[in-house]
PDB file of N, CA, C and O in Angstrom, chain B, residues numbered from 101:
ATOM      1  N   UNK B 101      73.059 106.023 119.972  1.00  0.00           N
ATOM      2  CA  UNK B 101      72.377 105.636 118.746  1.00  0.00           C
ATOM      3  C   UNK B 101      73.296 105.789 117.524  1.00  0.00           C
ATOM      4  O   UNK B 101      73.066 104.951 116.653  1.00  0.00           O
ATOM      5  N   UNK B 102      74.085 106.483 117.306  1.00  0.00           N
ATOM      6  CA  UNK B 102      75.225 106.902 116.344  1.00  0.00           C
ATOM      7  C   UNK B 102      75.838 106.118 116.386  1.00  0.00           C
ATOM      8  O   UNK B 102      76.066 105.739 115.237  1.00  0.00           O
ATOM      9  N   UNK B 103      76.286 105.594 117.033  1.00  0.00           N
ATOM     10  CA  UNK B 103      77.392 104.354 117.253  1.00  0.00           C
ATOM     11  C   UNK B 103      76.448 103.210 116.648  1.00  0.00           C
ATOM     12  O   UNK B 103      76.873 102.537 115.709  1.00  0.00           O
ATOM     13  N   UNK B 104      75.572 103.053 117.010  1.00  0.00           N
ATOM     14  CA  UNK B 104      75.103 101.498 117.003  1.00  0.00           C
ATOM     15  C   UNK B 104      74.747 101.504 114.931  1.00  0.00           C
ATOM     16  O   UNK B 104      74.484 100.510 114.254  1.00  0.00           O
ATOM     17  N   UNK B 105      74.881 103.019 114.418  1.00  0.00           N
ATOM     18  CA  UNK B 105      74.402 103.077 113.129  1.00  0.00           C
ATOM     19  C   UNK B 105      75.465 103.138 112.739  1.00  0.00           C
ATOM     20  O   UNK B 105      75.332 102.776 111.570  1.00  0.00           O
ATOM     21  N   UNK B 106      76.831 103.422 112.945  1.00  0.00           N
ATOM     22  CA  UNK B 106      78.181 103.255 112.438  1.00  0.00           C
ATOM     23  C   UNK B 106      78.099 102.100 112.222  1.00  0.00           C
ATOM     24  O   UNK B 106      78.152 101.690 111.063  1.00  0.00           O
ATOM     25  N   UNK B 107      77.947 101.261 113.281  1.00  0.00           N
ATOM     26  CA  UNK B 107      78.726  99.716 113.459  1.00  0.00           C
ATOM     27  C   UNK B 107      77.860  99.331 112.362  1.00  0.00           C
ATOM     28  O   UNK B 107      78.470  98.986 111.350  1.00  0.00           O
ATOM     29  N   UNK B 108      76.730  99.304 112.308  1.00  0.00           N
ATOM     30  CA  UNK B 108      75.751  98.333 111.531  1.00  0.00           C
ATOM     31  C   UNK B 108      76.011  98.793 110.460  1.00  0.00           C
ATOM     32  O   UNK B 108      76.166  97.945 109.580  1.00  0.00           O
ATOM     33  N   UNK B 109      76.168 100.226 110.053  1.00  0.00           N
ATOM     34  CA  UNK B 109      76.344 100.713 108.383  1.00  0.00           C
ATOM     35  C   UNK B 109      78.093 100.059 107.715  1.00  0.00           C
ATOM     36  O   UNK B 109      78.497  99.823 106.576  1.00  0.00           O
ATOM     37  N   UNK B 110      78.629  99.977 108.861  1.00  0.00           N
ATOM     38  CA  UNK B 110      79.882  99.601 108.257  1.00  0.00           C
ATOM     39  C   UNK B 110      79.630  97.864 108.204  1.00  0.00           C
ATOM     40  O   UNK B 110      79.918  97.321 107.137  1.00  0.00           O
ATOM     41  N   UNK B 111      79.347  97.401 108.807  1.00  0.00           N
ATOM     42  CA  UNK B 111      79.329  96.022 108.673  1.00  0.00           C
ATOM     43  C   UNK B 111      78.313  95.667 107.541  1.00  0.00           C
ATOM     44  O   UNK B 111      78.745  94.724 106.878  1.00  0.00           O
ATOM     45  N   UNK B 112      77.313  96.041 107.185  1.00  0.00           N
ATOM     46  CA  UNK B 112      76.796  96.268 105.836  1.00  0.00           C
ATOM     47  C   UNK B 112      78.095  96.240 105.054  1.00  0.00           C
ATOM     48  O   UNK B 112      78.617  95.165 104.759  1.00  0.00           O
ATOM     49  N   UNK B 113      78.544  97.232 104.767  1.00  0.00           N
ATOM     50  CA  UNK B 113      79.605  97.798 104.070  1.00  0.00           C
ATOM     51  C   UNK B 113      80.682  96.968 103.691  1.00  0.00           C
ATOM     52  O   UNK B 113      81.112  96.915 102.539  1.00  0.00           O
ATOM     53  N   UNK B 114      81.077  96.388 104.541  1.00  0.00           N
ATOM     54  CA  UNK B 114      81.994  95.267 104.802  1.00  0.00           C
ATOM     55  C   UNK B 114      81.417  93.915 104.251  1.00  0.00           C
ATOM     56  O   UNK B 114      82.164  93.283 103.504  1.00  0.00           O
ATOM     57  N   UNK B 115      80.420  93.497 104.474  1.00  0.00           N
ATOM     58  CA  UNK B 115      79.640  92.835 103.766  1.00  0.00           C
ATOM     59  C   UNK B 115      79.395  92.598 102.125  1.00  0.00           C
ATOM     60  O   UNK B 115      79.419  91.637 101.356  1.00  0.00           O
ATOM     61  N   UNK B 116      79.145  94.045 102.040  1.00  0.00           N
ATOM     62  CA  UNK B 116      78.683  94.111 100.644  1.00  0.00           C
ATOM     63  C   UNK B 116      80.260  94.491 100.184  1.00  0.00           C
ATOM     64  O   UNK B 116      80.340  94.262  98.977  1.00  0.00           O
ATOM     65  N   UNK B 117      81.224  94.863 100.580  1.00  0.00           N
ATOM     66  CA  UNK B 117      82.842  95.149  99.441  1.00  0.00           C
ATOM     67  C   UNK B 117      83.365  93.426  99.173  1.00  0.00           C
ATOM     68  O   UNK B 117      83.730  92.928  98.108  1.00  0.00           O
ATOM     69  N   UNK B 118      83.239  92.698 100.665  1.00  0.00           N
ATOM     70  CA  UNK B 118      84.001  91.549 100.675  1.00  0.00           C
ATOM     71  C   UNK B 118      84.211  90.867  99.233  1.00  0.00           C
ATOM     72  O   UNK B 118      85.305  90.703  98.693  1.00  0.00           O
ATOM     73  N   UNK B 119      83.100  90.541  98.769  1.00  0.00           N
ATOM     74  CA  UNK B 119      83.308  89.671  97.316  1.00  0.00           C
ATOM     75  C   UNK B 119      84.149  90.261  96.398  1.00  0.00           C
ATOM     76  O   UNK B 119      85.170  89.787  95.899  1.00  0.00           O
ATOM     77  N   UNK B 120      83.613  91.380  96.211  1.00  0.00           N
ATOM     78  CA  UNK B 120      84.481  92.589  94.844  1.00  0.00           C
ATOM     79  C   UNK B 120      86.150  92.228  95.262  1.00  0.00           C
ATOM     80  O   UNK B 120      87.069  92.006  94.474  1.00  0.00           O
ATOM     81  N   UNK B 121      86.187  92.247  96.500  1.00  0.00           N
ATOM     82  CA  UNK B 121      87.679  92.932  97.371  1.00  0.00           C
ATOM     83  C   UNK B 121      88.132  91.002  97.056  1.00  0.00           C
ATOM     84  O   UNK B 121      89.114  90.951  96.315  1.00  0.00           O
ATOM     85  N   UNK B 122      87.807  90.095  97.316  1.00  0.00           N
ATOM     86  CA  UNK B 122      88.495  88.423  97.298  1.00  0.00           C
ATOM     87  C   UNK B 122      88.702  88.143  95.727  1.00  0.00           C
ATOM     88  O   UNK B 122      89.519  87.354  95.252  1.00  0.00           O
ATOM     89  N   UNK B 123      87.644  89.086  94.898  1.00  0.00           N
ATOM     90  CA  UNK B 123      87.787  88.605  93.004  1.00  0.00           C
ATOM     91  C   UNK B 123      89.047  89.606  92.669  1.00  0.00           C
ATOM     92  O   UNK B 123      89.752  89.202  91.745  1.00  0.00           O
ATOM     93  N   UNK B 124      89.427  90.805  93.251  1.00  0.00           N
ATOM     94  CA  UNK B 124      90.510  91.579  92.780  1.00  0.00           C
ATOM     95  C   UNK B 124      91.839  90.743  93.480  1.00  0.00           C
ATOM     96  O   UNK B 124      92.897  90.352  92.987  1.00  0.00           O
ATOM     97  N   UNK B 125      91.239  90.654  94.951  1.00  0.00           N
ATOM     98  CA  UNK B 125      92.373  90.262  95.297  1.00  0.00           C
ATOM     99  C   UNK B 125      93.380  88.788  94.689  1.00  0.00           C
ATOM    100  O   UNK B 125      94.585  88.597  94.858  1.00  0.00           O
ATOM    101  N   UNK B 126      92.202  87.768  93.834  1.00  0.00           N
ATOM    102  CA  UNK B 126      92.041  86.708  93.764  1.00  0.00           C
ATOM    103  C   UNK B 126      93.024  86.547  92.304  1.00  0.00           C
ATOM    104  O   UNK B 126      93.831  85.645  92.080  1.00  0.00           O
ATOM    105  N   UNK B 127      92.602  87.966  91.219  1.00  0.00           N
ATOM    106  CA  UNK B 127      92.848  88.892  89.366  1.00  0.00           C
ATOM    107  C   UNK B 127      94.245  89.296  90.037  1.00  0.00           C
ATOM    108  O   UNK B 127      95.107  89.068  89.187  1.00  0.00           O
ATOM    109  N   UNK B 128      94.933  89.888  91.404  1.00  0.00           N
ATOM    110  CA  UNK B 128      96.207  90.537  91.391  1.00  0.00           C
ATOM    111  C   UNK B 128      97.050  88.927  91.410  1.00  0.00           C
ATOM    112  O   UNK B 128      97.811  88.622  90.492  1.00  0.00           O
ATOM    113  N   UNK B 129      96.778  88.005  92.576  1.00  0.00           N
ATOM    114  CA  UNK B 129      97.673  87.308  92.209  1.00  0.00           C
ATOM    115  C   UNK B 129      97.892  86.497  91.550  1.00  0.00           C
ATOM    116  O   UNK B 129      99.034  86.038  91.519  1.00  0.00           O
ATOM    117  N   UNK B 130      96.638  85.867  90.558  1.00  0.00           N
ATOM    118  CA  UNK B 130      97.010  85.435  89.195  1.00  0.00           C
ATOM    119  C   UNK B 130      97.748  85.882  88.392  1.00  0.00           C
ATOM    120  O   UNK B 130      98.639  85.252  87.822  1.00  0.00           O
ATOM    121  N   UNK B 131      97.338  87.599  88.169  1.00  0.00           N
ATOM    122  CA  UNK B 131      98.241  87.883  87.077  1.00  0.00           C
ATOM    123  C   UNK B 131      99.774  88.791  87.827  1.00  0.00           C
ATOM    124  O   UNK B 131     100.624  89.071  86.982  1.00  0.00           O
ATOM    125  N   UNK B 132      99.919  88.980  88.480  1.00  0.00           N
ATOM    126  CA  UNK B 132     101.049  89.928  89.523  1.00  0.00           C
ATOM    127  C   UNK B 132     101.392  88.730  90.106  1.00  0.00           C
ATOM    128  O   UNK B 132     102.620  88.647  90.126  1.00  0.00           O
ATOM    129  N   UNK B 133     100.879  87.795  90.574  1.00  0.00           N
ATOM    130  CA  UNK B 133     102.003  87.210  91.840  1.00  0.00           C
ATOM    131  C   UNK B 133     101.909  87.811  93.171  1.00  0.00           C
ATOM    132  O   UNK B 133     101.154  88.772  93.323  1.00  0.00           O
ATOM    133  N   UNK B 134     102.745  87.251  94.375  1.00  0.00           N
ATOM    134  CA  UNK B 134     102.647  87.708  95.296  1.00  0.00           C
ATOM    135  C   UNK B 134     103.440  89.388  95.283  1.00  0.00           C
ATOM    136  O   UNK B 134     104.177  89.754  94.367  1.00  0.00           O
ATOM    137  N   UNK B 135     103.121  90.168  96.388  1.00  0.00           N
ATOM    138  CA  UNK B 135     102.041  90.230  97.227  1.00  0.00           C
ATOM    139  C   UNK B 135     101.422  90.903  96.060  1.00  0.00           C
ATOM    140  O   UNK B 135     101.831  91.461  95.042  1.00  0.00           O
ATOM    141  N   UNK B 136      99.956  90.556  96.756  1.00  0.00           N
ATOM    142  CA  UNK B 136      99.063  91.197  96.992  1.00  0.00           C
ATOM    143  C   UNK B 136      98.581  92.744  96.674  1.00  0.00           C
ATOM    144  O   UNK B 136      98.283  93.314  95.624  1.00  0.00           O
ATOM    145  N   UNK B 137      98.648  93.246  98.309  1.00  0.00           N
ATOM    146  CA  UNK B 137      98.929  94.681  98.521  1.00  0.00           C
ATOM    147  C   UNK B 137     100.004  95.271  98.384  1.00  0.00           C
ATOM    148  O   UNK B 137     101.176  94.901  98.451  1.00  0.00           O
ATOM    149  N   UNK B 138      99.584  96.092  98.212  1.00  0.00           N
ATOM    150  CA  UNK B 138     101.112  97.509  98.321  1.00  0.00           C
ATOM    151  C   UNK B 138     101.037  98.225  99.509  1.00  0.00           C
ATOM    152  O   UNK B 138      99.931  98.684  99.794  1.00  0.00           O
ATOM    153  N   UNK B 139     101.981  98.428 100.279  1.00  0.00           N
ATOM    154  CA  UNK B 139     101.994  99.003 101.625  1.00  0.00           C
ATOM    155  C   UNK B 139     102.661 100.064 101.224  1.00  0.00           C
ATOM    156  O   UNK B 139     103.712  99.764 100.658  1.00  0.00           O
ATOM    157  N   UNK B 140     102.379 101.552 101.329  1.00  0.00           N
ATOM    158  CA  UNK B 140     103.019 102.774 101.578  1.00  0.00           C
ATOM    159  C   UNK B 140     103.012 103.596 102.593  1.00  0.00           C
ATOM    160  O   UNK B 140     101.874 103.994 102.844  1.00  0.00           O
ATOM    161  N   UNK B 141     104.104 104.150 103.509  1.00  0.00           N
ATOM    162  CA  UNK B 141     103.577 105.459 104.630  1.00  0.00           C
ATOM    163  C   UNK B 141     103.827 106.251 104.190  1.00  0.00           C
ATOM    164  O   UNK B 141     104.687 106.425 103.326  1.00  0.00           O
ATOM    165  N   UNK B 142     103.009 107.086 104.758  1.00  0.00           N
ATOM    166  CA  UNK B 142     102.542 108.350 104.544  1.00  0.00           C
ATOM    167  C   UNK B 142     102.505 109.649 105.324  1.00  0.00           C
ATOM    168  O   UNK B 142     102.722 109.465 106.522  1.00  0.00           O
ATOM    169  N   UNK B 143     102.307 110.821 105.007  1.00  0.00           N
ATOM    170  CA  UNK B 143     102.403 111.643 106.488  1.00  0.00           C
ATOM    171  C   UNK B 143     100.623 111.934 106.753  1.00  0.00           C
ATOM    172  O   UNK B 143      99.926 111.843 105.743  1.00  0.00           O
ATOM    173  N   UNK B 144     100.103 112.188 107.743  1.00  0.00           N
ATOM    174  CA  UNK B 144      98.984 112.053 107.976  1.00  0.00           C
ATOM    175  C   UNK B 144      98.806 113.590 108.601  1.00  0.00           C
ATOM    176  O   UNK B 144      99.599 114.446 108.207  1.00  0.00           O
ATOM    177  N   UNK B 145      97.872 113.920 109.479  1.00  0.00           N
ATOM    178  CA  UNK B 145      97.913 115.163 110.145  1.00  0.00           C
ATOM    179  C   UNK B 145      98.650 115.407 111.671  1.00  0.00           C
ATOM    180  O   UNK B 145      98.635 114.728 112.698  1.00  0.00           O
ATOM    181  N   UNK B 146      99.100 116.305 111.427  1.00  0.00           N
ATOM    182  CA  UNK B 146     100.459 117.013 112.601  1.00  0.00           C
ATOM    183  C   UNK B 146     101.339 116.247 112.140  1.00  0.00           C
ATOM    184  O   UNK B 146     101.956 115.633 113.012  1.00  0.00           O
ATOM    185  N   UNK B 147     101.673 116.020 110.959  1.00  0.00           N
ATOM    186  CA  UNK B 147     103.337 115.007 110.801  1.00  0.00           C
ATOM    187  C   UNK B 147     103.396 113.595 111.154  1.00  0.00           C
ATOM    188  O   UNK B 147     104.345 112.821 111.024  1.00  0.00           O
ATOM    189  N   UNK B 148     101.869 113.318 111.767  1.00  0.00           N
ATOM    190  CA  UNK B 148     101.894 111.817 111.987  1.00  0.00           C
ATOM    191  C   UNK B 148     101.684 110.570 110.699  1.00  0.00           C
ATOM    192  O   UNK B 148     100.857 110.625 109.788  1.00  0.00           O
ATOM    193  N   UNK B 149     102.622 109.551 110.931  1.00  0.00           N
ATOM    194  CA  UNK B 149     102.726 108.602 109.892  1.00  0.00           C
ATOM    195  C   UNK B 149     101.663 107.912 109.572  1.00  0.00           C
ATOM    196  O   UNK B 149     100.997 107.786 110.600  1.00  0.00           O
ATOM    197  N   UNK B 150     101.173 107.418 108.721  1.00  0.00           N
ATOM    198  CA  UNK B 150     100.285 106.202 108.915  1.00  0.00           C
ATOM    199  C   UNK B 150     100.204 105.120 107.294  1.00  0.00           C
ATOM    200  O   UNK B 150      99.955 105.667 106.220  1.00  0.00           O
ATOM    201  N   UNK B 151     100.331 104.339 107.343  1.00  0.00           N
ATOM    202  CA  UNK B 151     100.251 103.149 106.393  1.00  0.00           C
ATOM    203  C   UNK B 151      99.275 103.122 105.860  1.00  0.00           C
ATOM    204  O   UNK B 151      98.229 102.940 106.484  1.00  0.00           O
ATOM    205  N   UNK B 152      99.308 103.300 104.489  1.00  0.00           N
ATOM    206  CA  UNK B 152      98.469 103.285 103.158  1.00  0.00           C
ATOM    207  C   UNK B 152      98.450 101.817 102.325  1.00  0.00           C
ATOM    208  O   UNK B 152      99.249 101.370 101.502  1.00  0.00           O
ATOM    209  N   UNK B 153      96.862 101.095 103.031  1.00  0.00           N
ATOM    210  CA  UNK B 153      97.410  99.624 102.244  1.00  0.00           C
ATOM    211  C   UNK B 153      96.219  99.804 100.714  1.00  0.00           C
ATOM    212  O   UNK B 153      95.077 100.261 100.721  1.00  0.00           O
ATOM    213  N   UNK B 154      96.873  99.356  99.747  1.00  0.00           N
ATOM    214  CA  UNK B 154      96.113  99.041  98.959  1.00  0.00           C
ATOM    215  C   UNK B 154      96.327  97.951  97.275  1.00  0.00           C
ATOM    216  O   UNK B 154      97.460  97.788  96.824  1.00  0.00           O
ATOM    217  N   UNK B 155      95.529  97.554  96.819  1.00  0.00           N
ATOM    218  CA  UNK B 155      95.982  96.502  95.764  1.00  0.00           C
ATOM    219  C   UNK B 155      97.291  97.237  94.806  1.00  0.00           C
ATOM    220  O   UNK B 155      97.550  98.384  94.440  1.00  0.00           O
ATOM    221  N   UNK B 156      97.944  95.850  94.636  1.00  0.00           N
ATOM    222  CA  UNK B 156      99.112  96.114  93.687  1.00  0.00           C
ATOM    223  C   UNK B 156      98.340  96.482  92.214  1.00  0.00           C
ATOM    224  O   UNK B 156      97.259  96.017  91.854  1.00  0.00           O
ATOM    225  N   UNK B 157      99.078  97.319  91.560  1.00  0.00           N
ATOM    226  CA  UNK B 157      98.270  97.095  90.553  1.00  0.00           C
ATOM    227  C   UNK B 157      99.868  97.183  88.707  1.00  0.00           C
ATOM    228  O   UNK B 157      99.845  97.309  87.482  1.00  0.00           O
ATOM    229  N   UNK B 158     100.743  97.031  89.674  1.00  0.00           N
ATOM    230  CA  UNK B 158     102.152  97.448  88.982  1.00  0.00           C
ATOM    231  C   UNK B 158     103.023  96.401  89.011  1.00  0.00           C
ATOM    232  O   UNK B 158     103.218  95.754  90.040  1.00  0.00           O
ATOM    233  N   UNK B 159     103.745  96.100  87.625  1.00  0.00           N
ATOM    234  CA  UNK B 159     104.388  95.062  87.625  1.00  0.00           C
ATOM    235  C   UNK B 159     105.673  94.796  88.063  1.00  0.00           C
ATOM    236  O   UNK B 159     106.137  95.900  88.350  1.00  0.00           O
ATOM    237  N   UNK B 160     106.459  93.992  88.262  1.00  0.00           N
ATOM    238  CA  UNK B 160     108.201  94.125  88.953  1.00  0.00           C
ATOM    239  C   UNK B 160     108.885  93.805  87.956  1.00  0.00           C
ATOM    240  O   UNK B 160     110.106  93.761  88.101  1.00  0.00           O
ATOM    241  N   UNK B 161     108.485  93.592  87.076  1.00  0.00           N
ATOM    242  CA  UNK B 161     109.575  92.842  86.313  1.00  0.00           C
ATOM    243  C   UNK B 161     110.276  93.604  84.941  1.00  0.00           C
ATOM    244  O   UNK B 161     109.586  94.331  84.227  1.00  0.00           O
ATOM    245  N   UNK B 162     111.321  93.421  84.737  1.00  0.00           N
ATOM    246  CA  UNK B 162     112.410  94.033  84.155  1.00  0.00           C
ATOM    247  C   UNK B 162     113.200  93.196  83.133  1.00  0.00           C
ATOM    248  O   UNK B 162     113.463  91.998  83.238  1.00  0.00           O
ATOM    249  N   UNK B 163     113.590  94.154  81.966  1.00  0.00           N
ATOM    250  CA  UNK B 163     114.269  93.529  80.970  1.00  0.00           C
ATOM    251  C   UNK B 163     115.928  93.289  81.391  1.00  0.00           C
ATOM    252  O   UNK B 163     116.402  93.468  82.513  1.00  0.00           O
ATOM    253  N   UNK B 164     116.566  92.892  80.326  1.00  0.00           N
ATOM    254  CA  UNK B 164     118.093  92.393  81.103  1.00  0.00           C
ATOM    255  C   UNK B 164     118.789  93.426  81.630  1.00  0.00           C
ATOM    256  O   UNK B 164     119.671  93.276  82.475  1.00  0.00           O
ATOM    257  N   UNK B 165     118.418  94.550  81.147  1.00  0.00           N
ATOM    258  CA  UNK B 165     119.455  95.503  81.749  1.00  0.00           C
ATOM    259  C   UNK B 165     118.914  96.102  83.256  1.00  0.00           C
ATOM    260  O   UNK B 165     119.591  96.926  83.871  1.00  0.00           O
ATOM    261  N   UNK B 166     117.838  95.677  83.683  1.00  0.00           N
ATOM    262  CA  UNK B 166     117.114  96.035  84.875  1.00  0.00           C
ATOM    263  C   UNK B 166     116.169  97.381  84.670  1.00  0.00           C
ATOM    264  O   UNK B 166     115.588  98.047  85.526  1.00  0.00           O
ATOM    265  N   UNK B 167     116.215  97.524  83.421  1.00  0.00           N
ATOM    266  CA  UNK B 167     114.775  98.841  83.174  1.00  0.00           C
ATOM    267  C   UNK B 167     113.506  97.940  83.253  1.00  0.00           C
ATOM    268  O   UNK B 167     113.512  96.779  82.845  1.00  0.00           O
ATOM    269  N   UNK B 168     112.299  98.611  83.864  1.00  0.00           N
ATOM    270  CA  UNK B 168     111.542  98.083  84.232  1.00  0.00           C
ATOM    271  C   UNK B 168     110.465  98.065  83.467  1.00  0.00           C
ATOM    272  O   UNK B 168     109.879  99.121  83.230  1.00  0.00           O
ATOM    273  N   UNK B 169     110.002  96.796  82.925  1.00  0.00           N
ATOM    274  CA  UNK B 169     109.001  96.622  82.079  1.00  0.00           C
ATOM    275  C   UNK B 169     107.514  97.656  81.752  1.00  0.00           C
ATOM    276  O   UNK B 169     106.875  98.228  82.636  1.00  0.00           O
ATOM    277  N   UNK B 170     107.249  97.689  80.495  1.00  0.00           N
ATOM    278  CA  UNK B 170     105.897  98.507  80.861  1.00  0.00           C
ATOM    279  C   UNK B 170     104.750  97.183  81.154  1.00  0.00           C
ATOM    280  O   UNK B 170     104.822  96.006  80.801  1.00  0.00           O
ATOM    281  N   UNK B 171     103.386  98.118  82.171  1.00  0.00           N
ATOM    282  CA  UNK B 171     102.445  97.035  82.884  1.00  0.00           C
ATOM    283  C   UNK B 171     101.609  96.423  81.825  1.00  0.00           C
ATOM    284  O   UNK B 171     100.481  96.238  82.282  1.00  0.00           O
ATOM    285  N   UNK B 172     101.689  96.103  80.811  1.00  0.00           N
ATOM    286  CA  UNK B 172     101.074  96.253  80.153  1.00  0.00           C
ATOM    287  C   UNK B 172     100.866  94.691  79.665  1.00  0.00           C
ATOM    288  O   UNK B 172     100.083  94.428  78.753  1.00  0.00           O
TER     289      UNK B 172
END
């Protein structure tokens, strides 16, 4: 029974983020450009790695001398 209320509460869940999650994702690459996400690893528990994905929210770009712009 736990299981079957995971699955269904997350798929709710999933449901209800999708829109929010396609309009941010939709605001990063209008105004950022590609990508998207930001991928970081990380250390997790016992030293194990694991990949931290989440929206960019930081700009790349740089004045002539290669100092890096504020996001602003």
């Amino acid at each position: 029974m736990k299981r079957a209320t995971d699955i269904v509460l997350s798929l709710v869940g999933m449901a209800v983020l999708a829109p929010p999650a396609l309009v941010i994702a939709l605001l990063v690459r209008l105004r950022l450009g590609a990508p998207i996400l930001f991928r970081q690893t990380r250390p997790g528990l016992n030293g194990r790695s694991f990949d931290l994905y989440k929206f960019r929210t930081m700009s790349d770009e740089r004045d002539a001398d290669g100092t890096p712009l504020p996001d602003e």
